[in-house]
Residue, then its C-alpha position, 0 to 999 in steps of 0.5 A: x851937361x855932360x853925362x858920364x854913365x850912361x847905359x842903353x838897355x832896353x825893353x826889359x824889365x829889372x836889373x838882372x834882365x837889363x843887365x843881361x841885355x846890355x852884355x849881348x847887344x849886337x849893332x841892331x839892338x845898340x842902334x834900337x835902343x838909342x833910338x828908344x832913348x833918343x828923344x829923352x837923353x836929347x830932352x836931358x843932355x848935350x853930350x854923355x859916355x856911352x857904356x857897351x858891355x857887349x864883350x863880343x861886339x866886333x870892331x865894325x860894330x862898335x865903329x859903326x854905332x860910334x858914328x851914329x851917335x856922333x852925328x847927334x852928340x859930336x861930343x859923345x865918348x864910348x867906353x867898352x868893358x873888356x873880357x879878361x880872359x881873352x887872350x886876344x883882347x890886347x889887340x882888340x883893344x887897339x882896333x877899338x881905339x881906331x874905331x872909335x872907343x875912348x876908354x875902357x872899363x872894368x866891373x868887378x861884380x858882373x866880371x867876378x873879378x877877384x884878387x887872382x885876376x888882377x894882374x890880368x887886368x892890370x895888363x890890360x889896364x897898361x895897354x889903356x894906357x899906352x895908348x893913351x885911353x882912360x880906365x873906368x872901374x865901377x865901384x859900387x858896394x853891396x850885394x853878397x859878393x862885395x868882399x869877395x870881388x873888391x873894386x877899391x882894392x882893385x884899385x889900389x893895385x892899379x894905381x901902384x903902376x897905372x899914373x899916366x891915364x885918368x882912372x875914374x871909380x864910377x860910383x865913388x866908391x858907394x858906402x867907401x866913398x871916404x876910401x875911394x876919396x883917400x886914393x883920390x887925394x894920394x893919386x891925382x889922376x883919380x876921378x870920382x864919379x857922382x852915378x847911381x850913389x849920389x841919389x841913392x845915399x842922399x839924406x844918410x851919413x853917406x851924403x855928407x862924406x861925399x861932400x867932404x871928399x867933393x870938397x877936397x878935391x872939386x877938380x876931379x868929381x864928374x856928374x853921371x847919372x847910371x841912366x837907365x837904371x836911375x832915372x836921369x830926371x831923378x839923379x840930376x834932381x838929386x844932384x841939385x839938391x846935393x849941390x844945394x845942401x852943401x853949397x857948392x860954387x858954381x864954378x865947381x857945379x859947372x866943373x862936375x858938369x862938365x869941365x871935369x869929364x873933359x879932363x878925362x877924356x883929354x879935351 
């Protein structure tokens, strides 16, 4: 099984305090805190992407935490969130390539990113792309700031020039999820990525609009489970459960296991 969403926090309490964890997680704590998680996520995974929020993380860092990890998953991705007001982040960028990253990742809500930013992100959605780096955009909905930072609409605006690199909406768009899948089924190197939502909508209306996009478009949905913040053993039962409900192959399971992150990152 392959995890797309995997997050590394650890020993703080609540979403606002892990989060604040996760954006200034030097090299000490990155390989800490995977030490932390280790035992589970090999009880639980055979491979997964690993997200670094850490704007700040030097290129040596992120080099060295890669190669860890890959000793014990060889087939681990990493995705870096990027700082868009960094002017120098073009080139940081193309040193995280060369030192291991595969993707990028942008999240409207923690980066406050709201329509005069976009074309900022956009730019550097085309430096991804350029060389040749999938993007993730985390498009969950809530909280009191979702229509003013609007991920899907960031979306949309990406898709009008990004085509050539997968773009995964991490989350699928949440309580949208028909409008995440509308861009899905418009632009076929979208992916939707099951993290967080799947658990979270399972018995609502939500459910059964996520199994018709699913459905439409089984090549392009990915399994992640937004580890720590849902527990891993609860998002995979509440992905069986899914799967269950709506009787999906098991050839499309095996897809959103596995085989469809590997389209993402090009394996």
């Amino acid at each position: 099984m392959f995890d797309c969403n995997i997050h590394l926090p650890c020993g703080a309490n609540g979403l606002e305090e892990r989060l604040c964890d996760e954006d200034c997680m030097g090299i000490e704590k990155l390989l800490f805190c995977f030490e932390q998680h280790l035992p589970f996520l090999q009880d639980n995974i055979n491979a997964g992407n690993f997200m670094l929020f850490n704007t700040s993380l030097s290129i040596n860092e992120a080099n060295t935490f890669c190669l860890a990890v890959r000793k014990i998953f060889s087939n681990a991705r990493f995705t870096i969130l990027l700082d868009i007001h960094n002017p120098r982040e073009a080139e940081r960028l193309r040193l995280m390539k060369e030192a291991g990253i595969d993707a990028v990742k942008f999240h409207c809500y923690i980066q406050k990113i709201g329509e005069p930013d976009f074309q900022r992100v956009l730019e550097l959605a085309k430096v991804a792309a350029d060389i040749n780096l999938p993007i993730f955009l985390d498009t969950s909905f809530g909280t009191s700031g979702m229509y003013r930072y609007d991920n899907l609409k960031l979306a949309a605006f990406l898709l009008e020039e990004i085509t050539s690199v997968p773009l995964v909406l991490l989350h699928s768009g949440g309580a949208r999820i028909l409008e995440a899948f509308l861009l899905a089924e418009a632009c076929s190197n979208v992916f939707l990525d099951t993290s967080f939502s799947l658990p979270y909508y399972l018995g609502s209306s939500v459910e059964r609009d996520m199994a018709f996009s699913y459905k439409k478009i089984p090549e392009r949905v990915i399994y992640g489970s937004d580890y720590p913040y849902v527990d891993m053993n609860t998002s995979f039962g509440a992905f069986t459960k899914f799967s269950e409900n709506w009787n999906f192959s098991d050839a499309a399971i095996q897809g959103f296991l596995s085989a469809n992150a590997r389209k993402v990152f090009g394996d």
